[in-house]
ZALUM-845996 format. One record per residue (C-alpha): residue in three letters; y, x, z. Coordinates in nm, 2 decimals. Example, Ala and Ser with C-alpha at 12.3 -4.5 7.8 and 13.67 -1.06 7.14 Angstrom:
+-----+--------+--------+--------+
! res !      Y !      X !      Z !
+-----+--------+--------+--------+
! ala !  -0.45 !   1.23 !   0.78 !
! ser !  -0.11 !   1.37 !   0.71 !
+-----+--------+--------+--------+
This chain:
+-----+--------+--------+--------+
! res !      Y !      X !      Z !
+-----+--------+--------+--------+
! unk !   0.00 !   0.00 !   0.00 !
! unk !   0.23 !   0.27 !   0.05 !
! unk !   0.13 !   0.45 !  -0.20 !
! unk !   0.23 !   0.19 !  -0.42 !
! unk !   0.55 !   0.10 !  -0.26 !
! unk !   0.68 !   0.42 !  -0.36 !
! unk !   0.58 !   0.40 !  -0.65 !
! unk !   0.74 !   0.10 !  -0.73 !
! unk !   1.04 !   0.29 !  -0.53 !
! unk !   1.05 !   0.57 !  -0.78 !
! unk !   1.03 !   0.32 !  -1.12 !
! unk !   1.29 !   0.10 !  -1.01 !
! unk !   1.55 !   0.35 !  -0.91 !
! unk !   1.48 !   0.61 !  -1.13 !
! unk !   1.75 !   0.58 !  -1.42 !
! unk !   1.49 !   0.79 !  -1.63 !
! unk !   1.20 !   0.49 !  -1.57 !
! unk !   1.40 !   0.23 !  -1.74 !
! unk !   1.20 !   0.17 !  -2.03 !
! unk !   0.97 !  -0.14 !  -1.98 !
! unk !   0.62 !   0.01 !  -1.94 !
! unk !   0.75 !   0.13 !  -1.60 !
! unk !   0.85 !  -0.23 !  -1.52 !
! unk !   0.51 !  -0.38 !  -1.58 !
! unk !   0.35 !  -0.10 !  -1.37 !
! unk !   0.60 !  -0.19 !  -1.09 !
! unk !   0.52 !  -0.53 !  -1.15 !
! unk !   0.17 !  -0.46 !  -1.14 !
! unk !   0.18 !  -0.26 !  -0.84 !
! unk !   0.37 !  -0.53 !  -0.63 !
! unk !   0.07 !  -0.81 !  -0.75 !
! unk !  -0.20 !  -0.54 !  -0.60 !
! unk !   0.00 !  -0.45 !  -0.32 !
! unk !   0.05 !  -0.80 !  -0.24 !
! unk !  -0.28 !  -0.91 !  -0.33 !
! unk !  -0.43 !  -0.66 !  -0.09 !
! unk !  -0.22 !  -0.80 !   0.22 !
! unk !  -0.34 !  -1.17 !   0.18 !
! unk !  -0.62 !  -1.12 !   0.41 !
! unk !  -0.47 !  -0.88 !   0.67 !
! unk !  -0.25 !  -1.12 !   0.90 !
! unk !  -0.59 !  -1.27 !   0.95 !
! unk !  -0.82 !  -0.98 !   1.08 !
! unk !  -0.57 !  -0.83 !   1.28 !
! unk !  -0.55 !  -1.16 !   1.46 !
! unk !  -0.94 !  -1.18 !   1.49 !
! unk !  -0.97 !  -0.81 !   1.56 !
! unk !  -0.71 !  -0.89 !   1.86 !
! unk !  -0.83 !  -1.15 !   2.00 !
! unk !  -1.13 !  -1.35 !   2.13 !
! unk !  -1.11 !  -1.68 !   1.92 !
! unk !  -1.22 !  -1.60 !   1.62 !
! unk !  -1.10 !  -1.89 !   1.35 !
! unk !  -0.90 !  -2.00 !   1.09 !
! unk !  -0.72 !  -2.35 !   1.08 !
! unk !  -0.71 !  -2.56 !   0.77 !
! unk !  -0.38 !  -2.51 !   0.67 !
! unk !  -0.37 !  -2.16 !   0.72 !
! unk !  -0.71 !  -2.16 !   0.53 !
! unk !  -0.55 !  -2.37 !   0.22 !
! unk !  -0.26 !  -2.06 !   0.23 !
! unk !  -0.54 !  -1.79 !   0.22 !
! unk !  -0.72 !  -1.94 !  -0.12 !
! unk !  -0.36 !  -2.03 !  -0.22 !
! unk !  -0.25 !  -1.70 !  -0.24 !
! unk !  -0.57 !  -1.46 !  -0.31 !
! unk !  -0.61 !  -1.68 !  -0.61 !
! unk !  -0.24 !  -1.64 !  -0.71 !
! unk !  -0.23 !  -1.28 !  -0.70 !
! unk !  -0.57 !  -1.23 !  -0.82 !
! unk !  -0.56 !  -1.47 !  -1.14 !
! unk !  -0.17 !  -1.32 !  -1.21 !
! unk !  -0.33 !  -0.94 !  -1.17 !
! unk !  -0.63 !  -1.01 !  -1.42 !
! unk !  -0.39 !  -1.17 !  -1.64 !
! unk !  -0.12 !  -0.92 !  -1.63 !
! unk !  -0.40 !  -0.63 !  -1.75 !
! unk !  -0.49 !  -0.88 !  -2.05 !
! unk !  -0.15 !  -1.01 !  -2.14 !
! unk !  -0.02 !  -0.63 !  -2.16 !
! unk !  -0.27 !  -0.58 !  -2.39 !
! unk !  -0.16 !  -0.82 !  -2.64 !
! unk !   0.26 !  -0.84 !  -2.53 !
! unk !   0.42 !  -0.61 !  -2.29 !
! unk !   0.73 !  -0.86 !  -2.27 !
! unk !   0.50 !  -1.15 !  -2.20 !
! unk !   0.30 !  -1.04 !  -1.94 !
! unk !   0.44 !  -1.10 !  -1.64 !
! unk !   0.55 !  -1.47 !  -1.76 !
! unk !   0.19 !  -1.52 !  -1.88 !
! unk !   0.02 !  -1.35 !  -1.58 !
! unk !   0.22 !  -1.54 !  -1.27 !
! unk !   0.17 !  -1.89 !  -1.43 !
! unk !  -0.15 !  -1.80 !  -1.48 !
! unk !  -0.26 !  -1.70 !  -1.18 !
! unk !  -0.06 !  -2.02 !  -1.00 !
! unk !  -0.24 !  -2.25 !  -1.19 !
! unk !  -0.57 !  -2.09 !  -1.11 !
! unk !  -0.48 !  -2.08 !  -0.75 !
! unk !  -0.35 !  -2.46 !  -0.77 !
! unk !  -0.70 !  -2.59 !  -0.90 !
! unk !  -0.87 !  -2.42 !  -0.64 !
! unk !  -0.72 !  -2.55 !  -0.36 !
! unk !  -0.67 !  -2.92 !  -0.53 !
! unk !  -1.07 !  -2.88 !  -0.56 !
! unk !  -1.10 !  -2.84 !  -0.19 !
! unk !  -0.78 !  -3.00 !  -0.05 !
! unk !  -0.89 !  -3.35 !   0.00 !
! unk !  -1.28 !  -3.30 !   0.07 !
! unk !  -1.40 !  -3.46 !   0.39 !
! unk !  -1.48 !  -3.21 !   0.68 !
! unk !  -1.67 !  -3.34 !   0.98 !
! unk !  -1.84 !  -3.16 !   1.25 !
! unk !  -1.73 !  -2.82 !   1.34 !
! unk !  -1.58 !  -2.67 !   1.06 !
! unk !  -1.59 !  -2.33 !   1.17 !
! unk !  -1.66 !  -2.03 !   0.90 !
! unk !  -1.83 !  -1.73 !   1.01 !
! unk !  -1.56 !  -1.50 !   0.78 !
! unk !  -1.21 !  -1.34 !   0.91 !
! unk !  -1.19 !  -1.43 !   0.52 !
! unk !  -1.14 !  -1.81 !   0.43 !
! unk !  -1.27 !  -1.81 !   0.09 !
! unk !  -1.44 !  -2.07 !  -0.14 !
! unk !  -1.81 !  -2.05 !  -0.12 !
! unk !  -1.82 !  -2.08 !   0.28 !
! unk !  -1.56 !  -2.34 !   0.28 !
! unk !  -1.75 !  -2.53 !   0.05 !
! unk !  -2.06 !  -2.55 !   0.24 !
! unk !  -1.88 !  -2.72 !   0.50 !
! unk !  -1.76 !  -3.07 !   0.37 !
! unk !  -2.01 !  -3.37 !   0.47 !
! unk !  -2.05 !  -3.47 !   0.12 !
! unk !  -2.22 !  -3.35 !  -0.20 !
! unk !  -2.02 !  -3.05 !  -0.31 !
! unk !  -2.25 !  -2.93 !  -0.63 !
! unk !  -1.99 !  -3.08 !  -0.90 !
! unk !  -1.71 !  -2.84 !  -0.73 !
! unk !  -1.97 !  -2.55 !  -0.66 !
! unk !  -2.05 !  -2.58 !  -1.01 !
! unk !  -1.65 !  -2.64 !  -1.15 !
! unk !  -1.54 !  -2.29 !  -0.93 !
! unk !  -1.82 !  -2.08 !  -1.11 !
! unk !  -1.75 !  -2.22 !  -1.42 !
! unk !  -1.37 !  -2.13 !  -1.38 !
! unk !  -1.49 !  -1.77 !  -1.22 !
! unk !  -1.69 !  -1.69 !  -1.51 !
! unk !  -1.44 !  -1.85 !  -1.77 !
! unk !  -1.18 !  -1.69 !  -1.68 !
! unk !  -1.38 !  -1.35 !  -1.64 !
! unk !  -1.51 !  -1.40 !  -1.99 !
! unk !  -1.22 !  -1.50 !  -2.15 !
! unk !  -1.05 !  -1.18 !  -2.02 !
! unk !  -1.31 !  -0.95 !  -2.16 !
! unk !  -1.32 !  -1.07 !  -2.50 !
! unk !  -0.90 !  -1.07 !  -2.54 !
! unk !  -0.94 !  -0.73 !  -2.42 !
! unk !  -1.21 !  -0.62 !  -2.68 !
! unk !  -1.01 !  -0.78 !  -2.95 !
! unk !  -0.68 !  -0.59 !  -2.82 !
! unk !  -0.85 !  -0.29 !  -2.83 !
! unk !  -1.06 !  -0.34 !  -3.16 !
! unk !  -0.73 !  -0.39 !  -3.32 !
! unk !  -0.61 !  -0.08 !  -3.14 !
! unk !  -0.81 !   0.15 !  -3.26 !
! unk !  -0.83 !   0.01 !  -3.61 !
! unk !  -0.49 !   0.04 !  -3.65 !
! unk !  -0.52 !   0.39 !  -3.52 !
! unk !  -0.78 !   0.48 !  -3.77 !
! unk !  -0.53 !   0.39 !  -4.07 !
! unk !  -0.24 !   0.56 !  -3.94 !
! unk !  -0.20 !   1.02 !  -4.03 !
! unk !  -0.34 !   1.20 !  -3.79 !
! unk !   0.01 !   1.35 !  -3.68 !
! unk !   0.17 !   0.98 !  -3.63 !
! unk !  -0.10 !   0.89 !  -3.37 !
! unk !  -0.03 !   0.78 !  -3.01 !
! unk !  -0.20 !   0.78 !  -2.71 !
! unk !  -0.44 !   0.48 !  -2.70 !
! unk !  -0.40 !   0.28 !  -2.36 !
! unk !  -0.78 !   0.15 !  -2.36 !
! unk !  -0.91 !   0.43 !  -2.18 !
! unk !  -0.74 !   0.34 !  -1.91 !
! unk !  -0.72 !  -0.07 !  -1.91 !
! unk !  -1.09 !  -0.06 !  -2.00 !
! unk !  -1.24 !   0.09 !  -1.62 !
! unk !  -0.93 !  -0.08 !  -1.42 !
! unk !  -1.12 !  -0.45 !  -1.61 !
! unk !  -1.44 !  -0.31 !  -1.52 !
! unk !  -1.37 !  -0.23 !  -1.19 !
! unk !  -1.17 !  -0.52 !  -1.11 !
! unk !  -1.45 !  -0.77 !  -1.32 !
! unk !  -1.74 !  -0.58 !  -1.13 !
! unk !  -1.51 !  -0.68 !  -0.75 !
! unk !  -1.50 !  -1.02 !  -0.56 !
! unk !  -1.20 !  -1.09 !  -0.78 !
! unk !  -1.36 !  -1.26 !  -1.06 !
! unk !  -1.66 !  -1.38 !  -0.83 !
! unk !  -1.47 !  -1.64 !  -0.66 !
+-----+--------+--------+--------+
């Protein structure tokens, strides 16, 4: 986290790091910087004290926001693939509305008993064992969305970078640039192969 706050430090106040691939790597920074603080609020609470659970609301907030930053981080790699000066549009709207359906999903499902998770972590799968109804349709919609979304990333990203190095093929070998996929393909793979695109 620090590491990425100066980062974004550097970019924004260096005159030099005005051209607009430092601005999505700032931007990009601030998504996985915030993305990695969702949770921590949380277990610091649990790790301090004896009660060990997460209230509805608060548990609502927690989806809420892991799926805003996570959808608008996936997003943002595949959108800068295609537009740089689109990404950040396309990547916070789309991770907001990912992070809207998944808590419409579970906001209105009945909860009876205790409704206690065994997780500092509220995330979807445990919540959705809780509810007193049938929850297979929503079980089933979630994985759907998980591996639609996780698909449909991968193949915009292997067109982007089919086109990438096809256009690099054509051009003199002295006029080439640096291809980016080198590095966008292992932060997808990594970031595919995490929890992120298993929710």
């Amino acid at each position: 986290m620090l590491g990425n706050l100066l980062i974004m430090v550097t970019v924004l106040a260096g005159p030099s790091l005005g051209s607009p691939m430092y601005f999505f790597i700032a931007d990009l920074l601030l998504l996985d910087g915030v993305f990695s603080t969702v949770f921590s609020p949380n277990l610091l609470i649990d790790l301090l004290s004896d009660r060990k659970t997460i209230s509805f609301p608060i548990c609502m907030g927690q989806i809420f926001t892991e799926h805003l930053f996570a959808g608008a981080e996936v997003l943002h790699l595949v959108a800068i693939a295609y537009d740089h000066y689109m990404a950040i549009l396309v990547s916070w709207a789309g991770g907001f509305a990912q992070s809207v359906i998944q808590v419409v999903f579970v906001y209105n499902l009945p909860f009876c008993g205790p409704s206690v998770i065994d997780h500092f972590v509220c995330d979807m799968y445990p919540l959705l064992e809780l509810p007193c109804t049938d929850t297979y349709l929503i079980v089933f919609t979630v994985v759907a969305n998980g591996v639609a979304i996780c698909t449909t990333v991968f193949i915009l990203l292997f067109v982007s970078y089919k086109i990438t190095l096809n256009s690099l093929k054509t051009l003199r070998k002295g006029d080439r640039q640096v291809c980016p996929c080198p590095t966008k393909i292992p932060s997808y793979t990594e970031y595919a192969e995490s929890d992120h695109c298993m929710q």
